[in-house]
Each structure stands twice: as C-alpha cells, then as structure tokens.
C-alpha positions in Angstrom: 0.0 0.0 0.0 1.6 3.5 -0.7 1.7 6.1 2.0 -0.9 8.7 2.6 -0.2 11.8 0.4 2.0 14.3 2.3 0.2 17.3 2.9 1.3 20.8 1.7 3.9 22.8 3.9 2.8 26.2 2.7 -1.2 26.3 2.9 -0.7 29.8 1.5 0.7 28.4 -2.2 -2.5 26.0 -1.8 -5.0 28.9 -2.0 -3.7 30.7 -4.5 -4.4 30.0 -8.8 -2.0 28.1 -10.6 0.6 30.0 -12.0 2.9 29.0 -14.5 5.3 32.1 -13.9 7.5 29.6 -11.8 7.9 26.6 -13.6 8.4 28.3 -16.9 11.4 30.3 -15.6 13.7 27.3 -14.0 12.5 25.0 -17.2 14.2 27.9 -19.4 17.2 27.3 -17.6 17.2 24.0 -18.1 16.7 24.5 -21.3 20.4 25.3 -21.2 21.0 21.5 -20.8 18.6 20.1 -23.1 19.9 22.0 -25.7 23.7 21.3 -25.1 23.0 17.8 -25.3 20.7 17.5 -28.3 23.1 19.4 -30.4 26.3 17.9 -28.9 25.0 14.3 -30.1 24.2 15.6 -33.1 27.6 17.0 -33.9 30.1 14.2 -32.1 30.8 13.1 -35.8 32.2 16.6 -36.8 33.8 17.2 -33.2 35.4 13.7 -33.9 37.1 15.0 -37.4 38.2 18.2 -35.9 40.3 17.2 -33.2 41.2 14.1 -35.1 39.3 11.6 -32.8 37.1 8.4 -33.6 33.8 9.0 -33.4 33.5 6.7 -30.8 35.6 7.7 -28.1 33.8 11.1 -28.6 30.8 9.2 -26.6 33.4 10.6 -24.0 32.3 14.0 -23.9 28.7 12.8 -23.1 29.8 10.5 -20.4 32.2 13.0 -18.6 29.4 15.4 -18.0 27.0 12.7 -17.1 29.3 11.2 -14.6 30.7 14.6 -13.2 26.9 15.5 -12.5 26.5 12.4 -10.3 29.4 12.5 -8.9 28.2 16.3 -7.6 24.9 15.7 -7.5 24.7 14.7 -3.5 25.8 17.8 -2.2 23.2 19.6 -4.2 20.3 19.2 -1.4 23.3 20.0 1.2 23.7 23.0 -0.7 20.2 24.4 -1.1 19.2 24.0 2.5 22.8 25.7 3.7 22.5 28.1 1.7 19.1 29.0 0.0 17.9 27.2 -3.0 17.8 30.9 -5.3 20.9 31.2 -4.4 22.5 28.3 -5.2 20.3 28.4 -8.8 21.7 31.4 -10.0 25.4 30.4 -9.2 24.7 27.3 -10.9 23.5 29.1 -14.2 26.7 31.4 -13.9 29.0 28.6 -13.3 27.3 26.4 -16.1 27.6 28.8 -18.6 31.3 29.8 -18.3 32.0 26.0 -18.7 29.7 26.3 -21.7 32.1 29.1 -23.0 35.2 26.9 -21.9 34.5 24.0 -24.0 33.8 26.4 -27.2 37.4 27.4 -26.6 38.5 23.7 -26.3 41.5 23.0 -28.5 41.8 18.5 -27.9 40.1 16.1 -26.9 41.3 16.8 -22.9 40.1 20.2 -22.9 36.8 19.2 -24.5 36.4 16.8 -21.7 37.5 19.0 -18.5 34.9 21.4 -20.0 32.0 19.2 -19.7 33.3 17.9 -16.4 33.1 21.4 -14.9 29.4 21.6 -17.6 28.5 18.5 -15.6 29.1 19.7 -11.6 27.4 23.2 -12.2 24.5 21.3 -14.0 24.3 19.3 -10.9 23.6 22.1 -9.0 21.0 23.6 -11.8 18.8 20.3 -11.9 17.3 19.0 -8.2 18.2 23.0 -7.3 15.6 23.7 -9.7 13.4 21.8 -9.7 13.1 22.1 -5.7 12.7 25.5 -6.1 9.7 24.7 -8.2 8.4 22.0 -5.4 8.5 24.0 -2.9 6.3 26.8 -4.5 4.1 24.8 -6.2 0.8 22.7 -3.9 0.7 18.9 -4.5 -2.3 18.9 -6.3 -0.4 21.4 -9.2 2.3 19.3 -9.6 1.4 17.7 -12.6 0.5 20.7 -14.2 4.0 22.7 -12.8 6.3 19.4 -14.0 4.8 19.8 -18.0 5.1 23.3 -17.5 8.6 23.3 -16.7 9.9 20.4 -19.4 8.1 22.3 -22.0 11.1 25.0 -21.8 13.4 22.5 -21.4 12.1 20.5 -24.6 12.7 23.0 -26.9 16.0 22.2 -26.6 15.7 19.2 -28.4 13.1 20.3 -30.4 15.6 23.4 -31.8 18.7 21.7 -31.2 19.1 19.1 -34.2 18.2 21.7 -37.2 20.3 24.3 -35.2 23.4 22.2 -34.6 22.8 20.8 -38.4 23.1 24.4 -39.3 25.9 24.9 -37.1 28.3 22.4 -38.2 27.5 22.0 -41.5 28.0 26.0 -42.5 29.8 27.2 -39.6 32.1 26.5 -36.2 31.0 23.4 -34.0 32.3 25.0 -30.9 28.9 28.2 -31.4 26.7 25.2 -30.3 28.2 25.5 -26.8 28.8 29.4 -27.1 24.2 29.7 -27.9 23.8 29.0 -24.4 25.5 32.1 -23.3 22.7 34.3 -23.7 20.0 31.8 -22.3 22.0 32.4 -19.2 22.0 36.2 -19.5 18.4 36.3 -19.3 17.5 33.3 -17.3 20.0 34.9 -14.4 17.8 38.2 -14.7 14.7 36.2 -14.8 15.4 34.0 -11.7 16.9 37.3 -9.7 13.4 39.1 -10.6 10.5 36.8 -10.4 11.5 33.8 -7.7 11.5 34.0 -4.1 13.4 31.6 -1.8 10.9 29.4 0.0 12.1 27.6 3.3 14.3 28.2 5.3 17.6 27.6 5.4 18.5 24.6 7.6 21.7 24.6 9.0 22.9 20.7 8.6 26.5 19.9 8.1 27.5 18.4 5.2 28.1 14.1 5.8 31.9 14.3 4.2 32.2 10.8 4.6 28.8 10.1 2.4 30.1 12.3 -0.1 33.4 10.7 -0.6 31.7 7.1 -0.7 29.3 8.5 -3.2 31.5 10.2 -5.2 34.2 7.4 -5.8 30.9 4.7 -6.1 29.5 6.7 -8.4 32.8 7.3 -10.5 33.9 4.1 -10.7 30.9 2.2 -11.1 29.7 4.4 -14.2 33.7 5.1 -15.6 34.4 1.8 -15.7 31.4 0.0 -17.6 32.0 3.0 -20.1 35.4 2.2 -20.7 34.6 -1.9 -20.4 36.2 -3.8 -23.0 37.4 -0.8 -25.3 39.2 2.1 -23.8 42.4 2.8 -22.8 42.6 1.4 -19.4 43.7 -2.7 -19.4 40.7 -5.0 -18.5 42.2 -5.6 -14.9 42.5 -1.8 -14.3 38.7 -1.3 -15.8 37.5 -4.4 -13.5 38.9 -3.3 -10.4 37.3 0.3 -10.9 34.0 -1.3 -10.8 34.9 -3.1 -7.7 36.2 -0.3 -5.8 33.1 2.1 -6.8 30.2 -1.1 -6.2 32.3 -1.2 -2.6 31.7 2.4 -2.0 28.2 2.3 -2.4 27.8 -0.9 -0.6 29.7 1.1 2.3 27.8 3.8 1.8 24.3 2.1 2.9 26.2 0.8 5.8 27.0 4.5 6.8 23.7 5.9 5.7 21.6 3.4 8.5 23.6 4.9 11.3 23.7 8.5 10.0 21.0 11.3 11.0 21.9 13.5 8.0 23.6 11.3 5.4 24.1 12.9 1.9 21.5 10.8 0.5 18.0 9.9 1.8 17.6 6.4 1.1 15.0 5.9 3.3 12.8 7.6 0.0 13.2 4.6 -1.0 10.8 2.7 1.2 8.0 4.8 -0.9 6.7 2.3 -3.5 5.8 5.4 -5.9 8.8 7.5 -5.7 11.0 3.5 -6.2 9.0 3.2 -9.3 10.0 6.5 -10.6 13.9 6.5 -10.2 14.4 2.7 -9.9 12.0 1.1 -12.4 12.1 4.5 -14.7 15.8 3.8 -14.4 15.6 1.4 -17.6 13.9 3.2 -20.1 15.9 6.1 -19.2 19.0 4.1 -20.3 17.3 4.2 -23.7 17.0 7.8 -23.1 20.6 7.9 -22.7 21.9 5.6 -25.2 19.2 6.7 -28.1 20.6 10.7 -29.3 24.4 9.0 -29.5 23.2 5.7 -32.0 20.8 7.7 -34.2 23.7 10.2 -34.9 26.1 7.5 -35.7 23.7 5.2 -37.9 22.0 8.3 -39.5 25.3 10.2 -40.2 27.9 7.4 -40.0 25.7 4.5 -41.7 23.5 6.2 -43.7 25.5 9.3 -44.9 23.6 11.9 -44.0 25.1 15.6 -43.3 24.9 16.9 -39.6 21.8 18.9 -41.0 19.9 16.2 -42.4 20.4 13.9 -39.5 19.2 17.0 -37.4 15.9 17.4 -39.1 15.1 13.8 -39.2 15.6 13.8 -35.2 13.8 17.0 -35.0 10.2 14.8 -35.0 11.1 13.2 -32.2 11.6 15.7 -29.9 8.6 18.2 -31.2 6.3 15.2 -30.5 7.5 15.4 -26.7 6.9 18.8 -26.6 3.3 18.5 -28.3 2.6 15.4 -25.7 3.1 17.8 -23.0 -0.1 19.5 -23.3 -2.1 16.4 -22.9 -0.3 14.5 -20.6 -2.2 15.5 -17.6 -5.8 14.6 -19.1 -4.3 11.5 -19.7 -3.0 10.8 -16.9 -6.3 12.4 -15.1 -8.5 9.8 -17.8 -6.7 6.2 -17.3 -4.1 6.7 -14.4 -0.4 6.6 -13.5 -0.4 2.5 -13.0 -2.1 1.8 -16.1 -0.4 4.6 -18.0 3.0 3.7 -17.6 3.0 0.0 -17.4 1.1 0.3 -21.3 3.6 2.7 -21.9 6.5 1.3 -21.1 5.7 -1.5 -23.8 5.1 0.7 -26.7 8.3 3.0 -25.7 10.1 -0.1 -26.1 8.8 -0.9 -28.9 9.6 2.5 -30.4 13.4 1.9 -29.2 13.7 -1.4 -31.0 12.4 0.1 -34.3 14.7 2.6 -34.7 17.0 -0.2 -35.0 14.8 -1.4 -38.5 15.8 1.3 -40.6 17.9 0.9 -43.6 19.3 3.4 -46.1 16.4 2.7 -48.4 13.9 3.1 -45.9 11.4 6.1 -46.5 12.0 8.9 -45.1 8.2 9.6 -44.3 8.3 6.5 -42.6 11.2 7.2 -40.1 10.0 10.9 -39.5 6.9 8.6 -38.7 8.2 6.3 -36.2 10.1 9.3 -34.9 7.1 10.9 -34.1 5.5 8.6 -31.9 8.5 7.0 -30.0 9.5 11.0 -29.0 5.2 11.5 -28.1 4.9 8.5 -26.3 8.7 8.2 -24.1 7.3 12.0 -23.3 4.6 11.0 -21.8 6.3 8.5 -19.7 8.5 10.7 -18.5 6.2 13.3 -17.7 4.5 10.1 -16.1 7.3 9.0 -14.2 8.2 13.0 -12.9 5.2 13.8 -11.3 4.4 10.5 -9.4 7.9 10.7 -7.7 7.2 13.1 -5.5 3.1 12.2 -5.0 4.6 10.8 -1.2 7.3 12.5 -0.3 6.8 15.0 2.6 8.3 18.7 1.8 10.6 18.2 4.4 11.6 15.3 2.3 11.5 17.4 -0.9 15.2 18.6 -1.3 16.8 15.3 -0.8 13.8 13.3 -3.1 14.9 16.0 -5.7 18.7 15.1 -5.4 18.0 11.2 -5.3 15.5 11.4 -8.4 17.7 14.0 -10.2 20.9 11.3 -9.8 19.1 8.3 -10.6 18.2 9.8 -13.9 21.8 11.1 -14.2 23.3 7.7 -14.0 21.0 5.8 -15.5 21.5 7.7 -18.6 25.3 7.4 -18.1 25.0 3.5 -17.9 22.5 3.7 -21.1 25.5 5.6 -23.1 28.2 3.4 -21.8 26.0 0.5 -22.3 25.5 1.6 -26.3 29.0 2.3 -27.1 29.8 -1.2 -25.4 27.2 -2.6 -27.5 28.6 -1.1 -30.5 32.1 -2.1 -29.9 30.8 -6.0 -29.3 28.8 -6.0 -32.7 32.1 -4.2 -34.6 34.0 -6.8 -33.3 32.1 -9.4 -34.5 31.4 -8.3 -37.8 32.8 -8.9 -41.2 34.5 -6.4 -42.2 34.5 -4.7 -38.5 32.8 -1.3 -39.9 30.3 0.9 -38.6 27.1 0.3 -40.4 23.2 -0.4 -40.2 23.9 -4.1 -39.7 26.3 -2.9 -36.5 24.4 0.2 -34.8 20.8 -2.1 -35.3 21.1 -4.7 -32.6 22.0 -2.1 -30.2 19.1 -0.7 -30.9 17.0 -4.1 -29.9 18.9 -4.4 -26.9 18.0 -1.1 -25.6 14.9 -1.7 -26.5 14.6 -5.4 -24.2 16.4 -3.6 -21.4 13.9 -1.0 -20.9 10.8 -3.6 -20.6 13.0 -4.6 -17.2 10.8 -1.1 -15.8 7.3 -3.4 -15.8 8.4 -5.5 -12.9 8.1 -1.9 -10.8 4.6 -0.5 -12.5 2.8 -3.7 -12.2 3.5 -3.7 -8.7 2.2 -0.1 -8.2 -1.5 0.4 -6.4 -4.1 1.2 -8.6 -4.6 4.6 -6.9 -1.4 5.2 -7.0 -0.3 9.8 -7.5 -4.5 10.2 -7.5 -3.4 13.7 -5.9 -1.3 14.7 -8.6 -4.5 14.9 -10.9 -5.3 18.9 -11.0 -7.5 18.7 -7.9 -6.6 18.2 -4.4 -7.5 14.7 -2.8 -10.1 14.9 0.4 
C-alpha cells in the first residue's frame, strides 16, 4: 500500500491560482541543458574530425558530464538548505555557462572533456536546485501541471537543437553550439533574480563528508568503468577493479547511511513504492533515453551518410512530439491513471526503441520521421509520467533530498545507457565482417536497448491502482 499523500507545507501556495510564472522560468534554464545535449550528439561526428578523434571515443564528452553530474549531485540538497535554493540556482547558471564558454574554446580532446566535467558539476547544482525551487512553490495537487510546464522549456532544446546544430556544423564552427547558451543564461539569471522567491528556510545541517566521498568514488567508478569496459584505454584488470572499488563504495555507503541522521542521500525515500518506481524502475527506459541521441547520430550520419543537418531534421520529429505530448499529458494521466499509463507505456516505448534499429538506407523517409514521431510522443509522456508520481509521497521536508536522489538516478542511469550503447557497438564491430560501422552494426543495439527497458514493468505492475490520485489537478479529500 503507498503512503498517505504528504500534505502541503505552505497552505498559503494552496489557496492561491495556478501560476505557471514559476515553472516556466527554471525550465528555461534548463533549457540550457537540453539543448547542449541534443546538439552535442548531433555534432560528435564533426567534433570527432576536428580534433582528429574516432567518433567513438567522442561518446566521452557525453559520459564525462553525465558522470561529473552524479558524482556532484549529492551535495546539491546539502547545498540548497545551507545556503538557499535561489541562491544556489543562479550560481549554478553562472557557473554552467562559463564551462559552456570553456568548451567552445576547447583546442583536444582533454580540454573538451574538463569542460563538460566542470558543464557537468554546475549542472548538478541547476537540476534538483531547480526543480526544488519549483516544489516547494508549487501545492501537491499542481504538480502535474508545474512538471509539464517546466519540461516544455526544457524540450525545446531538443526540439531546436538538431536543425540548429545541423546548421551549425555544416556551414559554420561546431564550438557556437556550446557558445548559444551564453545568452539563455544572461536572461534566465535576470529572470530567476526578478520573479522567484526563496521558500524555506535555510537549515543549518552539516555536510556528511564521509557520504560524499563514498558516493562520489561509487558513483565514478561504477559508471567510468562500464564506459570504458572492454574498449578504452585502461587494461581490462584496471577497468574491473574500478567497478569493484566504486560497487564497494556504495555498498559502504548504505552501511553508513543506516547509522547516519543527515547522510548525503535519503535512502530511506526509497521505502516509498511510488517515488521506487520512478527513479528505480524508470531507471531502464531512461537508459534508452541515454543511449538513443548517441546511435541515431552514428547510424543516420555514419551508416547512412547523411550531413549533420539532415540527421538533425530527421531527429527534429522526435523531440517536437515530446513537446506536443506535454499539453495532454495531464488529461491523460487524469483519464486512465499513473499505474495503467505507464505499465502500457513502457511496452510501446520499447517498442519504439527497438524500431529505430529497422531502418535501412532505403527506408522512406516519411516512414522514419513517422516512427520518430511517436517514440519522442509516447517516451514524453512516460516521462512526464514518471516525474510527477515521484514526488506524490514525499513530505516537503523530504522534498530537497527526493529531488537530489530522483535527479541522480536519472543522471546515472543515462550514463549507464550511453556506456552500455558504445559497449554494444564495440561488441557487434568486433564481431562483424569487415569490422565497420554500419546499419547491420548500430541495429542490434538498438533491440537491446529496447529489451532492457521492458525490465521497468516488474516496478509499475506492482504499483497500487490509486497510485499519485493527488497529482490529478484537484486536491485529494
């Protein structure tokens, strides 16, 4: 049975109308992230000739941020409660920004990647800090409303992002697709200074070191060695006992957490069946999530032979059916549930995934802007799905850490997914005849992805039926 729903901490935010002032503010931040990472996927082939790289090892510069981000990502609810949750926003947008201007300026492959590492540990901050900015101003009975809100901002990014970094690399410099996010900062810094008010107080807690160091080197090794499994630079012995090292940390780090009052991370969330099924079970079709801009950008650019532009349009139906799904997510959800919606989901997103992986060079175009459209309208609707009900439980003096632990379960888990498809890849070169990337060598990664993410059924089906009623647009009595 799931918990009672938490009630409100600030009665005041429940009598007033639903405003979208809030939510549309921090989701244009994002925004900065969204769009980094669409057109950075987009343009890893042209990157990879630049610097003279393989395109494959340029998966690198996706995985470094991802894994910098969870590797900060604890001290992120730390942060906001020390020290105010505006305040940490807008140091986060700064901070984010300069690294966006660093990596423009990169000159190799190393300063590419110390870029995104410092992208990555300010985005850490921008993401949960965010987002619990938006929690904490928003009544339970909103959320749904406040979380499509917010992505819609943040989807534009890959809605605009393909044609734009097309546009980019194919006339122009690849390194103005990290300079564009200079001025979304500008504003968003003037927006976020203007309009949004610190709620809560600020809770004087100190920081759990010793979590933070057993989370950060779990975390690191864990994630850095299955991306570098089997094909980077590191012997196998050196990859294998990074795994072992980083699965020890966290294993020690559960140990500490029990008999720690403040640890870093709240894994006691964890005991609430809804917000498990967001961050665990969502966990495996966010791999896909992951893993899915890096493949289509090799098999539509490297297989195929499309330009950077071309590859960027086709992609571009994908992620303006997310944004269009938006709009009628909460209905949905309102008409049929969040049990039944994503357990049916979840099968036709997997489905979607493992189609990608039938296209050929002669397939019709119409046809993959097609199946485009509807695996980027339904995996939005899961998401939006799987957003909302995480936090239909958790008490707001719960709400910062929930944000952190939901925020770095989606971090790593799309970490995993991209280390998992380059591994893929690299198996399936290996085995084929002559070892070259092509359709016949980016599909079956494709179908894997796909299989993986049906794994996320075992955690719906066991959902109550009732389960994030209060998140429907009225409150629950």
């Amino acid at each position: 049975m799931a918990p009672p729903p938490a009630q409100d901490a600030y009665p005041e935010a429940a009598a007033k109308a639903f405003s979208s002032l809030v939510p549309a503010i921090v989701g244009g931040a994002l925004m900065m992230q969204t769009l980094n990472a669409t057109v950075l996927a987009n343009a890893l082939p042209t990157i990879a000739r630049s610097l003279q790289e393989d395109p494959i090892r340029l998966n690198a510069a996706i995985t470094v941020y991802l894994l910098a981000s969870a590797v900060c990502l604890p001290v992120s609810a730390w942060a906001a409660d020390r020290f105010g949750a505006k305040r940490i926003f807008l140091i986060a947008i700064v901070a984010y920004a300069t690294a966006c201007a660093a990596s423009g300026f990169a000159q190799n492959l190393t300063q590419l990647l110390l870029a995104r590492a410092c992208q990555g540990a300010s985005g850490a901050l921008m993401g949960p800090v965010g987002r619990l900015v938006l929690l904490r101003s928003t009544p339970r009975h909103d959320l749904v409303r406040a979380m499509s809100v917010l992505t819609m901002p943040a989807l534009l990014g890959p809605v605009i992002g393909p044609p734009i970094g097309g546009l980019i690399v194919t006339y122009g410099s690849w390194r103005w697709i990290f300079f564009l996010n200079l001025p979304i900062a500008l504003v968003g810094v003037v927006l976020v200074s203007r309009f949004i008010k610190d709620v809560g107080e600020e809770q004087r807690q100190p920081l759990d070191w010793t979590g933070l160091v057993l989370t950060g080197l779990g975390m690191a090794g864990v994630v850095y060695g299955l991306d570098n499994l089997g094909r980077g630079p590191a012997p196998g012995w050196a990859v294998a006992i990074m795994m072992v090292v980083g699965a020890a940390c966290l294993a020690l780090y559960v140990l500490h957490a029990r008999r720690t009052e403040h640890a870093i991370l709240d894994l006691n969330l964890l005991k609430i069946p809804t917000f498990t099924a967001s961050v665990v079970g969502g966990a495996f079709l966010r791999m896909g999530i992951g893993a899915t801009p890096f493949l289509l950008a090799l098999l539509l650019q490297v297989a195929f032979g499309m330009s950077a532009l071309q590859a960027g349009l086709m992609t571009f139906a994908s992620a303006a059916a997310a944004l269009v799904m938006k709009a009628v997510a909460p209905p949905i959800l309102a008409r049929f549930g969040f049990r039944r919606t994503l357990m049916f989901n979840a099968l036709i997103v997997a489905v979607s995934f493992i189609a990608y992986g039938l296209f050929r060079p002669d397939t019709p175009r119409w046809l993959m802007y097609a199946v485009l459209l509807a695996g980027g309208f339904f995996r939005s609707l899961q998401f939006t799905s799987l957003n909302g009900m995480a936090f239909a439980d958790v008490s707001q003096a719960q709400m910062s850490r929930a944000s952190t632990l939901s925020t770095m379960g989606q971090q790593i888990s799309q970490s995993i997914g991209i280390g998992m498809a380059a591994l893929l890849l690299h198996f399936f070169l290996v085995s084929a005849h002559p070892a070259r990337l092509s359709a016949a060598t980016i599909a079956p990664a494709f179908v894997v992805i796909g299989m993986v993410s049906l794994v996320s059924l075992a955690f719906f089906v066991r959902l109550p039926s009732n389960a994030g009623d209060g998140l429907h647009g009225a409150p629950r009595r």
